[in-house]
N, C-alpha and C positions, 0 to 999 in steps of 0.2 A: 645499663649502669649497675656498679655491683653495689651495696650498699654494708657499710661494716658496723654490725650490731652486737655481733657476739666473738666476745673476744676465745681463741683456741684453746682445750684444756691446759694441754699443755705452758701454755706464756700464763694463763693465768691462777697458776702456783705459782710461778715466779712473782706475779705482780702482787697476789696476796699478802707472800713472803715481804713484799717490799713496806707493806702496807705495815703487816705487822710488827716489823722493826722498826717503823716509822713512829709507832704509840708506845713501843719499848723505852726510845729515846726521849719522844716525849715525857713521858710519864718519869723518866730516869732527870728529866731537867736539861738534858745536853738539844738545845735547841739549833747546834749546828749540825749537827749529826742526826736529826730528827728532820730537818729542810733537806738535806742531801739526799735520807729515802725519800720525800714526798718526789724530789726533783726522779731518783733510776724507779719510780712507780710512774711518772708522767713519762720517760722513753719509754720502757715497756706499754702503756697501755692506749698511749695517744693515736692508735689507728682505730682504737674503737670507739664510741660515743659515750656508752654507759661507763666506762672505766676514764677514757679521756677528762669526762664531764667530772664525776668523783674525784678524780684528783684536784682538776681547778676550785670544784667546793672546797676540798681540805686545806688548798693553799691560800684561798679566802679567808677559811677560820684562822690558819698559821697566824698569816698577816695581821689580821684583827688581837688575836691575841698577844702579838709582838709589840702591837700599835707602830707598825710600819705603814703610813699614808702611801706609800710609793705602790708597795705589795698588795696592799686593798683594792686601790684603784687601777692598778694594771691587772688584777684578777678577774672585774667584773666581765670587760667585752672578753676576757679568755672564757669566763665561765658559759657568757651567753652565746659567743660563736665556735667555741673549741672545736664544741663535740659536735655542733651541725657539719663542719670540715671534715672532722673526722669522719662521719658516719659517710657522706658522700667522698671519700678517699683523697683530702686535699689540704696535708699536714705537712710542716716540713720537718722532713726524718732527722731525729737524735736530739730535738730541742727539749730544755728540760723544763719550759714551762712556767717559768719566774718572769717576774716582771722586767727582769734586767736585761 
């Protein structure tokens, strides 16, 4: 069994990238365009555990700070099984991670 823990340098410049455009927009106030990166940082990173896991925490915070009940509670089982799926290679490809 192969186990997926570290994400390749390569993808994770991209996924960085994602991240950090992610607190740009935050931080600029455009909260849709702020969910959109958290969403292309969950395709990039969801085959691995440690980034998979990382984004559902941020999209916990998201929701919380949106005070979305929908977002909050469809984050929790993501947060808590996400990245177990992932790590054991059992994700399904291009999803982006939202509760919807």
């Amino acid at each position: 069994m192969k186990f997926y823990w570290n994400m390749p340098a390569g993808l994770e410049i991209h996924f960085r990238n994602e991240l950090e455009q992610y607190e740009r927009e935050l931080l600029n106030g455009d909260l849709q365009k702020s969910w959109r990166q958290l969403e292309r940082a969950h395709i990039i990173g969801q085959a691995w555990f440690k980034q998979h896991t990382h984004v559902h925490w941020l999209m916990l915070k998201f929701g919380i700070r949106i005070k979305n009940r929908r977002e909050i509670l469809g984050q929790i089982p993501r947060l808590l099984m996400g990245g177990v799926k992932s790590f054991v290679g059992k994700i399904p490809v291009g999803n982006t991670g939202g509760a919807d």
